[in-house]
Biopython code that builds the backbone (N, CA, C, O; Angstrom):
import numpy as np
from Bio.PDB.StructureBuilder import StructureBuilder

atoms = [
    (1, "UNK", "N", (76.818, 69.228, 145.904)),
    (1, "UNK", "CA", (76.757, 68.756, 147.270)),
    (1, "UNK", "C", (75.519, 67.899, 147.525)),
    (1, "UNK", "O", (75.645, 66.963, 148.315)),
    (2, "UNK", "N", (74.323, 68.116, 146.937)),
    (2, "UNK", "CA", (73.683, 67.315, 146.956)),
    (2, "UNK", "C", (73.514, 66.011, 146.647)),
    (2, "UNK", "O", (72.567, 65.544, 147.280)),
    (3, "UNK", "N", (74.175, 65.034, 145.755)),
    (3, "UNK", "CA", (74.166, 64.305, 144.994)),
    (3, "UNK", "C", (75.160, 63.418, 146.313)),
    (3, "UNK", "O", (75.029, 62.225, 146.587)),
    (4, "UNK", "N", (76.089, 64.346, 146.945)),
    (4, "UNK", "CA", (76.623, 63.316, 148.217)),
    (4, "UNK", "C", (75.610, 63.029, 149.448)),
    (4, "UNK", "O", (75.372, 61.915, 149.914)),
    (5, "UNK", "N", (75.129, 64.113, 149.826)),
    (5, "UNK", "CA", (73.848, 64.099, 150.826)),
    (5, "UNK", "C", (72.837, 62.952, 150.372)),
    (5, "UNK", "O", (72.465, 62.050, 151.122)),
    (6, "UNK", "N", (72.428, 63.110, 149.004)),
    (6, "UNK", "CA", (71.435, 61.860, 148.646)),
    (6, "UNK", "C", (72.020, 60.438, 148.956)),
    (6, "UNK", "O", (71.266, 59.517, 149.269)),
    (7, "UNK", "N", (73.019, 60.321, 148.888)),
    (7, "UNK", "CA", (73.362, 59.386, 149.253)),
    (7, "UNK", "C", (73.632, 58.774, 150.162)),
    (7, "UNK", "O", (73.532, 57.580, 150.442)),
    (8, "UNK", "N", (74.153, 60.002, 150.874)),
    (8, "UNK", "CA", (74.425, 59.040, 152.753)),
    (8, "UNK", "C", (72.543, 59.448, 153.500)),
    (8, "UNK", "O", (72.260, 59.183, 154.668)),
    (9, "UNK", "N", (71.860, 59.886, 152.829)),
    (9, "UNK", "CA", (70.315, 59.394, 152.657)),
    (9, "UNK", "C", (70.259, 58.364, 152.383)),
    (9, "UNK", "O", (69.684, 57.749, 153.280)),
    (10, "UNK", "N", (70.642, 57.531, 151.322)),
    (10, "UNK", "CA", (69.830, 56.588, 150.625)),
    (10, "UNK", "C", (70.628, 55.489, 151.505)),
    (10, "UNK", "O", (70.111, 54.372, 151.515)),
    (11, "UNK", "N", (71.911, 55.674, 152.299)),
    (11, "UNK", "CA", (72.922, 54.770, 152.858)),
    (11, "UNK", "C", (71.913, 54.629, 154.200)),
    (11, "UNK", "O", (71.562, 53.514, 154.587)),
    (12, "UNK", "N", (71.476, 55.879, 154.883)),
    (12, "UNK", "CA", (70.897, 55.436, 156.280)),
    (12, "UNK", "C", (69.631, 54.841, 155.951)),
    (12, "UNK", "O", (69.266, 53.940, 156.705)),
    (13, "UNK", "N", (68.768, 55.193, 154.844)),
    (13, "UNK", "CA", (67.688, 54.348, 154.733)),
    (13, "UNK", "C", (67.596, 52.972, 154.640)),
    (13, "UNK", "O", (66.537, 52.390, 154.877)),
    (14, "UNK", "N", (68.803, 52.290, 154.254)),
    (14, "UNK", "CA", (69.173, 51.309, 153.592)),
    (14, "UNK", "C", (69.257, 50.216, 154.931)),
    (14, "UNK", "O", (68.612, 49.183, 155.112)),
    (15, "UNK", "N", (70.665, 51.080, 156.083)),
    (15, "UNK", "CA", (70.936, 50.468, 156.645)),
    (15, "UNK", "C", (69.198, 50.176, 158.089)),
    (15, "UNK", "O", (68.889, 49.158, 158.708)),
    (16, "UNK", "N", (68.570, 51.483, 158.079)),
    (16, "UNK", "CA", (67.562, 51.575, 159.089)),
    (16, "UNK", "C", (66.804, 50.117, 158.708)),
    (16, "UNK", "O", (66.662, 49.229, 159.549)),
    (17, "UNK", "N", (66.309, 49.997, 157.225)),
    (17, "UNK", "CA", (65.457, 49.290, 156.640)),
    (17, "UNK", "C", (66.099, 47.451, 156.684)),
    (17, "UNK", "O", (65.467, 46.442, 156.369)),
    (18, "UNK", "N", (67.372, 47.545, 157.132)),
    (18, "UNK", "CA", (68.252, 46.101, 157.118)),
    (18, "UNK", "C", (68.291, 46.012, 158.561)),
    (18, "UNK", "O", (68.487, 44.886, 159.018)),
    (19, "UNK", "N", (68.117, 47.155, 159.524)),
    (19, "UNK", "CA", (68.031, 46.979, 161.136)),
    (19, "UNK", "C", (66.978, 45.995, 161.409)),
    (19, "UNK", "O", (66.964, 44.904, 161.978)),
    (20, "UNK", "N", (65.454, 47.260, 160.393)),
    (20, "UNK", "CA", (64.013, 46.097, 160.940)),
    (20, "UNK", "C", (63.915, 45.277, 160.257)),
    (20, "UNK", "O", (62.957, 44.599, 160.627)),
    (21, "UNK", "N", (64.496, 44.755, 159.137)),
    (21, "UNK", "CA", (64.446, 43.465, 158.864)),
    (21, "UNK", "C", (64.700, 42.426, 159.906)),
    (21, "UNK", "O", (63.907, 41.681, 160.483)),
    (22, "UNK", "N", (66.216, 42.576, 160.027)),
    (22, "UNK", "CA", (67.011, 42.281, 160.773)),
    (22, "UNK", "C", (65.874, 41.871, 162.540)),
    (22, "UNK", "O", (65.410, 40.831, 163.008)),
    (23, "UNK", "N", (65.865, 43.068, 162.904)),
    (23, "UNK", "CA", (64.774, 42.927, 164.011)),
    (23, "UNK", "C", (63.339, 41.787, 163.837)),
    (23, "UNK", "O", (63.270, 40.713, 164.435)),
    (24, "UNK", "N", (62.657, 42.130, 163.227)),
    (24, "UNK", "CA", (62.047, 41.372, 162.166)),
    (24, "UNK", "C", (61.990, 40.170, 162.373)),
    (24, "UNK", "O", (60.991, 39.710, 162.927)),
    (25, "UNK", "N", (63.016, 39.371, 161.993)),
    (25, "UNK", "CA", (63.313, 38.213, 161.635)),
    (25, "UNK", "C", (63.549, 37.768, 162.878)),
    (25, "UNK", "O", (62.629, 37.084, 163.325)),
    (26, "UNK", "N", (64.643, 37.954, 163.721)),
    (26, "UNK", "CA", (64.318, 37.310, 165.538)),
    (26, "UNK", "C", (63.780, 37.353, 166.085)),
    (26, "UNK", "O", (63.841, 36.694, 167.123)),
    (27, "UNK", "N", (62.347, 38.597, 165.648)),
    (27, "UNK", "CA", (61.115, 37.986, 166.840)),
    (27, "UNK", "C", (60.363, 37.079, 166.410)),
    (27, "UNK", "O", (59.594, 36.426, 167.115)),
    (28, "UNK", "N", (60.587, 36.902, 164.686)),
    (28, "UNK", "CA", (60.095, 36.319, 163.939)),
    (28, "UNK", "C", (60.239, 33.964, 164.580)),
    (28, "UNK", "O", (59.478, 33.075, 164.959)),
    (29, "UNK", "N", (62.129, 34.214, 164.194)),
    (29, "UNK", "CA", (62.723, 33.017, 164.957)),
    (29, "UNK", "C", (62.230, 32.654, 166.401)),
    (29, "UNK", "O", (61.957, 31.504, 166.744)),
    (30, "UNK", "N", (62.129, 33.965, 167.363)),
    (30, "UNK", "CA", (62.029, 33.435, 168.425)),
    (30, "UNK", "C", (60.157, 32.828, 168.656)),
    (30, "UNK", "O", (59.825, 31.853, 169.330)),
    (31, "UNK", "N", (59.303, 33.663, 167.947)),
    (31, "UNK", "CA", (57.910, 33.285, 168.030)),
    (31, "UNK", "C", (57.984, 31.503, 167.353)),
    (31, "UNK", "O", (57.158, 30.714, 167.813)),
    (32, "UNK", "N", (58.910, 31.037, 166.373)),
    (32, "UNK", "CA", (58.575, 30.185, 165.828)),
    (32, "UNK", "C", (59.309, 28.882, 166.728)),
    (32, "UNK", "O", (59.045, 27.727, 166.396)),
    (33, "UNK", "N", (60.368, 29.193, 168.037)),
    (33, "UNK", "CA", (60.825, 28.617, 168.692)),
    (33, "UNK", "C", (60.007, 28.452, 170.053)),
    (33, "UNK", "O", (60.129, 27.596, 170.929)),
    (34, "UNK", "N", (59.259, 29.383, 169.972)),
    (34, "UNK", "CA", (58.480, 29.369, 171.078)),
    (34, "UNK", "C", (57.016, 28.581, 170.707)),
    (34, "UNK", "O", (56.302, 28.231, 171.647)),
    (35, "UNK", "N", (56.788, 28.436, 169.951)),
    (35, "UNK", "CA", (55.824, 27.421, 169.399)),
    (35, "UNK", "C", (56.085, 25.740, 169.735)),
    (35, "UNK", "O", (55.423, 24.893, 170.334)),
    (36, "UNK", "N", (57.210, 25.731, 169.128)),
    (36, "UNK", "CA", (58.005, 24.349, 168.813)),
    (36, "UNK", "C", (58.019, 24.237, 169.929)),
    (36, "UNK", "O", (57.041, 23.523, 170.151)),
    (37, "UNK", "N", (58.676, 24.556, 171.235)),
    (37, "UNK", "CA", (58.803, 24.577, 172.526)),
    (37, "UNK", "C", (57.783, 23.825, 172.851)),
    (37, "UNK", "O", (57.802, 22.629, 173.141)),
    (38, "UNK", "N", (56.409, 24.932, 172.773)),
    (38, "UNK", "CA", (55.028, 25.207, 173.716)),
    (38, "UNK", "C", (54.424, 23.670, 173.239)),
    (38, "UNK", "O", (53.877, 22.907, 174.035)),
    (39, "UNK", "N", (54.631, 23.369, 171.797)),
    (39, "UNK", "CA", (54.577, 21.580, 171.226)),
    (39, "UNK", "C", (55.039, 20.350, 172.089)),
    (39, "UNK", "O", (54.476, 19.295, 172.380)),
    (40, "UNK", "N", (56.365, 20.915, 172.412)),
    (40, "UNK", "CA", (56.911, 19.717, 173.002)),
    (40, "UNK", "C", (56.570, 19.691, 174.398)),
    (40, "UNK", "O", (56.612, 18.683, 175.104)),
    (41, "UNK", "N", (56.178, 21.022, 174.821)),
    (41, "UNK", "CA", (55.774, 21.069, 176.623)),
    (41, "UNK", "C", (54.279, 20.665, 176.330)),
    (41, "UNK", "O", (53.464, 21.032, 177.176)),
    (42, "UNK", "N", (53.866, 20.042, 175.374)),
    (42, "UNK", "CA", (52.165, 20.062, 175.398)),
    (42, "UNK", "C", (51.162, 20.754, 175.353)),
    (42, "UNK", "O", (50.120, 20.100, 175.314)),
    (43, "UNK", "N", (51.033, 22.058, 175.342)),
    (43, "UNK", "CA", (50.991, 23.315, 176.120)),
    (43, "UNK", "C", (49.184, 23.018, 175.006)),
    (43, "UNK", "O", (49.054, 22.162, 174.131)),
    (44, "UNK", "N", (48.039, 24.073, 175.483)),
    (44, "UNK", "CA", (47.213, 23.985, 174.209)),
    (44, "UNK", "C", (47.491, 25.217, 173.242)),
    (44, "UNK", "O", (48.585, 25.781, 173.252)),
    (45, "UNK", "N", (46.504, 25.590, 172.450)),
    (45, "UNK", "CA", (46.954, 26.589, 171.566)),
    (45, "UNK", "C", (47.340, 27.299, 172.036)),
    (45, "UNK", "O", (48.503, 27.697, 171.963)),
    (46, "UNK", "N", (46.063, 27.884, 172.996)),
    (46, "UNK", "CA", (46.124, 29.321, 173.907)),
    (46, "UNK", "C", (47.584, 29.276, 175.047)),
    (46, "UNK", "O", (48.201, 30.271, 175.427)),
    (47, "UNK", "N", (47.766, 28.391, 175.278)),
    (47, "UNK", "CA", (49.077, 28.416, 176.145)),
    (47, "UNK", "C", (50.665, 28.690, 175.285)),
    (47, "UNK", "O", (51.748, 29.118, 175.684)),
    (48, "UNK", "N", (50.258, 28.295, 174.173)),
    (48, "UNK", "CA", (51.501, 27.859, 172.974)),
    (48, "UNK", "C", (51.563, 29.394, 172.475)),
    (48, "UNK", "O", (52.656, 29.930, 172.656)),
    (49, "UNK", "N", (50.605, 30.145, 171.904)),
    (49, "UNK", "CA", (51.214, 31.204, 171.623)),
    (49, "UNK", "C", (51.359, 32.379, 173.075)),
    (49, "UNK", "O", (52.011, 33.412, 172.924)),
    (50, "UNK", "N", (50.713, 32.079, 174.365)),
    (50, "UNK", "CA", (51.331, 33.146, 175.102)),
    (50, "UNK", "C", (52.531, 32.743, 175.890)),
    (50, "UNK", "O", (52.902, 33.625, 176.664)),
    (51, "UNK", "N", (53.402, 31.397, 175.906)),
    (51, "UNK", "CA", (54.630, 31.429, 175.749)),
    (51, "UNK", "C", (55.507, 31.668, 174.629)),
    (51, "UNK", "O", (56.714, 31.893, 174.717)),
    (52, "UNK", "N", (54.699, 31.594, 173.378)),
    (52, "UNK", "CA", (56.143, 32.513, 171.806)),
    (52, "UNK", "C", (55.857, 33.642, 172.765)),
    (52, "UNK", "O", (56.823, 34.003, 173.438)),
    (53, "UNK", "N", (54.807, 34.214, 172.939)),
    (53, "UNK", "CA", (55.451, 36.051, 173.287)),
    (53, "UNK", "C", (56.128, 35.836, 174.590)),
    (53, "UNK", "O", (56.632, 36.907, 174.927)),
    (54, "UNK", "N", (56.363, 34.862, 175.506)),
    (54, "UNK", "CA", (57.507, 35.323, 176.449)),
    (54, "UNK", "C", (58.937, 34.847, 175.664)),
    (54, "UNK", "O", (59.924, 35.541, 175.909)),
    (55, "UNK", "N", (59.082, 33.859, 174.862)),
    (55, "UNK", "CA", (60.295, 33.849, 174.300)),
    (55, "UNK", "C", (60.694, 34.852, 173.489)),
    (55, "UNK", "O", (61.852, 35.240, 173.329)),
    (56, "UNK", "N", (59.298, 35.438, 172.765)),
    (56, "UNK", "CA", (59.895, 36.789, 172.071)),
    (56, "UNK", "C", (60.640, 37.506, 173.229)),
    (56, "UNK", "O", (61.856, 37.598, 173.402)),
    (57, "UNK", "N", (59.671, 37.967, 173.945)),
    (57, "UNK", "CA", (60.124, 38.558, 175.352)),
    (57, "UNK", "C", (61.188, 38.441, 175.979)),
    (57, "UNK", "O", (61.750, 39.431, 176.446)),
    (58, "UNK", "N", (61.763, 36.967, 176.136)),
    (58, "UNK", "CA", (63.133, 36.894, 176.462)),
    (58, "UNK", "C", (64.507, 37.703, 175.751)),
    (58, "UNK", "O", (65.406, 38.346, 176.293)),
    (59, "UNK", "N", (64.346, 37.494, 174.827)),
    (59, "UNK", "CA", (65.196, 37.937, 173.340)),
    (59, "UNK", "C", (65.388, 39.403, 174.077)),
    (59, "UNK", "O", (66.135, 40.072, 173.363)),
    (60, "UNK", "N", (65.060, 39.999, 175.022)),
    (60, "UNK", "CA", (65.801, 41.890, 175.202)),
    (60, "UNK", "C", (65.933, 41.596, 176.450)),
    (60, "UNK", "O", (65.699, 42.614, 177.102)),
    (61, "UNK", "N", (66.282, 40.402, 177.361)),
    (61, "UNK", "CA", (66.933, 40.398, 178.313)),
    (61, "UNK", "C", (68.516, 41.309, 178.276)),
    (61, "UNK", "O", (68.880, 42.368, 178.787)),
    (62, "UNK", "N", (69.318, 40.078, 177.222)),
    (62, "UNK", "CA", (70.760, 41.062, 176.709)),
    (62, "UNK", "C", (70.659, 40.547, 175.193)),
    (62, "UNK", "O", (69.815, 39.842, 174.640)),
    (63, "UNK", "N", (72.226, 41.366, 174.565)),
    (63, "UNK", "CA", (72.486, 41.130, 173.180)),
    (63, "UNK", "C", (72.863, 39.530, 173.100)),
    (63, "UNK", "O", (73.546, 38.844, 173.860)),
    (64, "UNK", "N", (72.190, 39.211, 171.941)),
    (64, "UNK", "CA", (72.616, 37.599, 171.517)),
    (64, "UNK", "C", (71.158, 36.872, 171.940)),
    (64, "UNK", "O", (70.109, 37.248, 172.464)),
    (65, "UNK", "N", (71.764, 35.463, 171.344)),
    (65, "UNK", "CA", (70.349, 34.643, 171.521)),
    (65, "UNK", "C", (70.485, 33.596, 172.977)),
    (65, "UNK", "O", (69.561, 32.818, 173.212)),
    (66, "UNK", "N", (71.692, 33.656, 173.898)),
    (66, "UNK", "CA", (71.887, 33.016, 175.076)),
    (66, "UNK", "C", (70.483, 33.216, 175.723)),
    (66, "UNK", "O", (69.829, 32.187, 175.897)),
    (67, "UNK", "N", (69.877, 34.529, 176.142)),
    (67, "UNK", "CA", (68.786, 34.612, 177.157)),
    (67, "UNK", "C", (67.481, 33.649, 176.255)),
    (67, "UNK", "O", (66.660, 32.989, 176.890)),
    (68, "UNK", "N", (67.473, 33.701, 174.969)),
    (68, "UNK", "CA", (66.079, 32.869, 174.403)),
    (68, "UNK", "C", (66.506, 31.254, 174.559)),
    (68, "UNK", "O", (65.607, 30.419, 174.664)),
    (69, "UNK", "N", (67.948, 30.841, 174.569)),
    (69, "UNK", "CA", (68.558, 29.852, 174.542)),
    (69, "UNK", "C", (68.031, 29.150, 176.418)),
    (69, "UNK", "O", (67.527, 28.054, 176.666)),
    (70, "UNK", "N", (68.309, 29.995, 177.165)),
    (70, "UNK", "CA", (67.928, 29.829, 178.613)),
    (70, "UNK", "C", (66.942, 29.411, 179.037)),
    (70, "UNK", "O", (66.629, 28.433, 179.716)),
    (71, "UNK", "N", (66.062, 30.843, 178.250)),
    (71, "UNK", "CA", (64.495, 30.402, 179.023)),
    (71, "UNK", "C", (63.575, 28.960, 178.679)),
    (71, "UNK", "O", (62.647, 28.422, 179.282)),
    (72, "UNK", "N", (64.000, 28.765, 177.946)),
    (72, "UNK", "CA", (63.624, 27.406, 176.705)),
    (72, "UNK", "C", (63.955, 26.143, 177.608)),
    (72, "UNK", "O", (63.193, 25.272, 178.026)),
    (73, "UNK", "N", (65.540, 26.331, 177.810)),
    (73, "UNK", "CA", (66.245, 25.165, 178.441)),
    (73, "UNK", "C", (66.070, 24.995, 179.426)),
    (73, "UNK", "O", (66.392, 23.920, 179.931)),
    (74, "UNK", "N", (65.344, 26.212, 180.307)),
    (74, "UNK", "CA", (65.060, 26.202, 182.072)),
    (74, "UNK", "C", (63.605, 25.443, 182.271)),
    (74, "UNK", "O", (63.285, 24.657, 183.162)),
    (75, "UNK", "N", (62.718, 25.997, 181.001)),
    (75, "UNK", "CA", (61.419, 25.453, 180.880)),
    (75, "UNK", "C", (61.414, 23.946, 180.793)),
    (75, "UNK", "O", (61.144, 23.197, 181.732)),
    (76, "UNK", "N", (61.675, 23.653, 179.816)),
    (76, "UNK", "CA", (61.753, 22.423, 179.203)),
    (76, "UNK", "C", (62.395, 21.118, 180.476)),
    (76, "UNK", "O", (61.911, 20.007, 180.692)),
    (77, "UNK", "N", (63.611, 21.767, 181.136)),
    (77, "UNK", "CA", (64.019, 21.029, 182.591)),
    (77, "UNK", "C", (62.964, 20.629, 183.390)),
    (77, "UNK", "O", (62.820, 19.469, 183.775)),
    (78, "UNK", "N", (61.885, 21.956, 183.773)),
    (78, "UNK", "CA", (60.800, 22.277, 184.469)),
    (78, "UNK", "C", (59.706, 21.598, 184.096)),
    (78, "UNK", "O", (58.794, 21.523, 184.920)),
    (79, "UNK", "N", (59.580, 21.086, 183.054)),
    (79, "UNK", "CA", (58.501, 19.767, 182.792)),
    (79, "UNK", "C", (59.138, 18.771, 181.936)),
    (79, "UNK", "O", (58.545, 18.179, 181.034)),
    (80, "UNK", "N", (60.512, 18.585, 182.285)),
    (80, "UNK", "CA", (61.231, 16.918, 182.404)),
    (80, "UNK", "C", (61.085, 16.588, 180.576)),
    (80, "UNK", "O", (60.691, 15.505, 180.142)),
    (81, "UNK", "N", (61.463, 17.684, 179.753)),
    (81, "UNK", "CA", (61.199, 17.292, 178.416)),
    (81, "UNK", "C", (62.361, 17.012, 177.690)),
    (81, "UNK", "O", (62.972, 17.993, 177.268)),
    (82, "UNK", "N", (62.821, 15.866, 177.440)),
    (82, "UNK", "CA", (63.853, 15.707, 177.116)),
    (82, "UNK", "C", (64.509, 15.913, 175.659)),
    (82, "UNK", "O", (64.906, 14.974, 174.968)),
    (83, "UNK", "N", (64.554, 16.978, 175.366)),
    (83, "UNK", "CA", (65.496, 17.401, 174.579)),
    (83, "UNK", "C", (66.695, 18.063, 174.588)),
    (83, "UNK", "O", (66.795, 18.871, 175.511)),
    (84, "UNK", "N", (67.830, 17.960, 173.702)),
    (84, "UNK", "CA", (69.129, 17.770, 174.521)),
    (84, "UNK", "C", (69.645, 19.298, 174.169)),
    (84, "UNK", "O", (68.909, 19.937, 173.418)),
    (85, "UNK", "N", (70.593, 19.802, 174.545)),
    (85, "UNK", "CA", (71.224, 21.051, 174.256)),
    (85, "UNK", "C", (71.494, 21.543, 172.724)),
    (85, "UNK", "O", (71.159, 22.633, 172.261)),
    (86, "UNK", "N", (72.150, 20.530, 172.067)),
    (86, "UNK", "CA", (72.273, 20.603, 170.938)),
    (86, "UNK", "C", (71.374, 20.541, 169.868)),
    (86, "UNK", "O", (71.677, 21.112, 168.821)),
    (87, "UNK", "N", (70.095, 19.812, 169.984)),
    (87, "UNK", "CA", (68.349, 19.814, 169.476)),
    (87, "UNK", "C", (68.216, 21.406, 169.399)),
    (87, "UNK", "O", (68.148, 21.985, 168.314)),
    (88, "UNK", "N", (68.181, 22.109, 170.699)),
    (88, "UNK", "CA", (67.662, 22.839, 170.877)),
    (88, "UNK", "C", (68.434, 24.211, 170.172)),
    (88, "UNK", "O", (67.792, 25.242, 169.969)),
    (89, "UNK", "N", (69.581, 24.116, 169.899)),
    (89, "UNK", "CA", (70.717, 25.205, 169.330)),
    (89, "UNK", "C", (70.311, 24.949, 168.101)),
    (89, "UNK", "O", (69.928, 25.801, 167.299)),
    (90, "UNK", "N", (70.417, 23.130, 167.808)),
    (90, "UNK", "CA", (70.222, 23.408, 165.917)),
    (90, "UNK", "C", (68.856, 23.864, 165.158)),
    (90, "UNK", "O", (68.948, 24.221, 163.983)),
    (91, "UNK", "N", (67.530, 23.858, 165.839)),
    (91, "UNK", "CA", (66.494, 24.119, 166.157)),
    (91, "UNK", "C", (66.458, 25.743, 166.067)),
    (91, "UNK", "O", (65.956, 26.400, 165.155)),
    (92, "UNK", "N", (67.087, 26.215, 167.185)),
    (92, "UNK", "CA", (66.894, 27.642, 167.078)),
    (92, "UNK", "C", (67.654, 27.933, 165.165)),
    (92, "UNK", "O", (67.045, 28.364, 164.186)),
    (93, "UNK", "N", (68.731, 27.610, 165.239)),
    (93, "UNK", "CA", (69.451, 28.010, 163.896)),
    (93, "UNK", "C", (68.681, 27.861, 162.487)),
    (93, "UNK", "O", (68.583, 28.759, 161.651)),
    (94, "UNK", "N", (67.969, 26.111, 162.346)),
    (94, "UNK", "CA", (66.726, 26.224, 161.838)),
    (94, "UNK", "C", (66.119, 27.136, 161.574)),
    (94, "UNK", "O", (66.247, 27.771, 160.527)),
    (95, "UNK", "N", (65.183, 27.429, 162.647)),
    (95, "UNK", "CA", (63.910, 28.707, 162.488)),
    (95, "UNK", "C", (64.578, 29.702, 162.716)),
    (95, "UNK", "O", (63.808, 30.663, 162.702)),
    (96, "UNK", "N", (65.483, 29.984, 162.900)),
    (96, "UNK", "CA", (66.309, 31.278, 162.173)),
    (96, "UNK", "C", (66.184, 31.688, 160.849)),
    (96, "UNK", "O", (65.809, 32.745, 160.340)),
    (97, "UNK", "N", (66.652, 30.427, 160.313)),
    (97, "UNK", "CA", (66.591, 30.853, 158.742)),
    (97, "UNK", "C", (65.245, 30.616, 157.997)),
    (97, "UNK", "O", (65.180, 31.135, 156.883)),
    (98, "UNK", "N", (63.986, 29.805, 158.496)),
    (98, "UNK", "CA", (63.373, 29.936, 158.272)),
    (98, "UNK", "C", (62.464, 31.072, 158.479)),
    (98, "UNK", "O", (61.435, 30.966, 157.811)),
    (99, "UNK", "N", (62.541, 32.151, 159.222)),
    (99, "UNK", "CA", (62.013, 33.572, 159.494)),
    (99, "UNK", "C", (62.922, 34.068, 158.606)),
    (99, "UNK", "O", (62.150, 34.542, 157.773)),
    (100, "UNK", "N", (63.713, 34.229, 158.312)),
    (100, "UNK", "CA", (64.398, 35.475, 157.586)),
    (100, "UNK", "C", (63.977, 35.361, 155.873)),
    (100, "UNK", "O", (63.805, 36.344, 155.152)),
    (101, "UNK", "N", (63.868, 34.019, 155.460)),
    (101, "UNK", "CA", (62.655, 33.481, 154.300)),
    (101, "UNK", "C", (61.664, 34.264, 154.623)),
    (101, "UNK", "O", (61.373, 35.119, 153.786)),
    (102, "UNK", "N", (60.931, 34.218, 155.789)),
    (102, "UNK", "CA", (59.703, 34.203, 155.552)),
    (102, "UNK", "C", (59.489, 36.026, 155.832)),
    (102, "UNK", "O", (58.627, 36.601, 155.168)),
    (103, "UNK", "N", (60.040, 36.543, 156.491)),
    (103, "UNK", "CA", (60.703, 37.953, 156.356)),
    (103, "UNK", "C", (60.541, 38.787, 155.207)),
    (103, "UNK", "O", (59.741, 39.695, 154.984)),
    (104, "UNK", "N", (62.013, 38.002, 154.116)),
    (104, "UNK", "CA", (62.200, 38.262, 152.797)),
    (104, "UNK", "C", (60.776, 38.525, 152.224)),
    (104, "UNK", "O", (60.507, 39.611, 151.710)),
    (105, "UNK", "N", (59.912, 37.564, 152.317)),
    (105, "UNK", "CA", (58.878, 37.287, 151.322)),
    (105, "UNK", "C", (57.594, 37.802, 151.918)),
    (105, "UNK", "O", (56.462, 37.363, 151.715)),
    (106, "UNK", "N", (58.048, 39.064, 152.884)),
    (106, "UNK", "CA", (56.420, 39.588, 153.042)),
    (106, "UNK", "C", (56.262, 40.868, 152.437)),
    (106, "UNK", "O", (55.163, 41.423, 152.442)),
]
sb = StructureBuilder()
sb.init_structure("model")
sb.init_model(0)
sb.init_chain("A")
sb.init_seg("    ")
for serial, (resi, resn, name, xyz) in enumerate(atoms, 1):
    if name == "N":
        sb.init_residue(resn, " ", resi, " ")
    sb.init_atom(name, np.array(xyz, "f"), 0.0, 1.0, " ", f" {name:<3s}", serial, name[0])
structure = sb.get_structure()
């Protein structure tokens, strides 16, 4: 009986450890979208990284990336920065995969 127990052990460790990856990696995306953002709004350093932590921040409004997709697109309206909907989707998808690299490799 043990030898099954070890395993649906080694199954929840597996899956817990692919959650915080998983987790991980979109606050990871959203800090690196919130940069890029804080770039194009001009923002200085100090302004640039305490908007990544509200885009992190956005990200547990609800499930999915619509609310980080929002706050970005509401901002960006809000100081007339013209980048278009689709910039901004392929962008997020981008530094998506570039966090989950950079994830992998810590």
């Amino acid at each position: 009986m043990t030898s099954l127990s070890d395993r649906e052990k080694a199954f929840e460790n597996m899956f817990a450890h692919d959650q915080e990856m998983k987790f991980k990696a979109e606050a990871r995306a959203n800090k690196l979208l919130g940069l890029w953002a804080a770039e194009k709004m001009g923002l200085s350093a100090d302004e640039a990284n305490s908007y990544a932590k509200e885009v992190v921040a956005a990200d547990f409004e609800e499930a999915g990336h619509e609310d980080v997709f929002r706050k970005v697109r509401r901002d960006f309206d809000a100081r007339n920065v013209s980048v278009s909907d689709e910039e901004l989707r392929t962008q997020m998808l981008e530094l998506a995969a570039i966090a989950i690299e950079q994830v992998k490799s810590e």
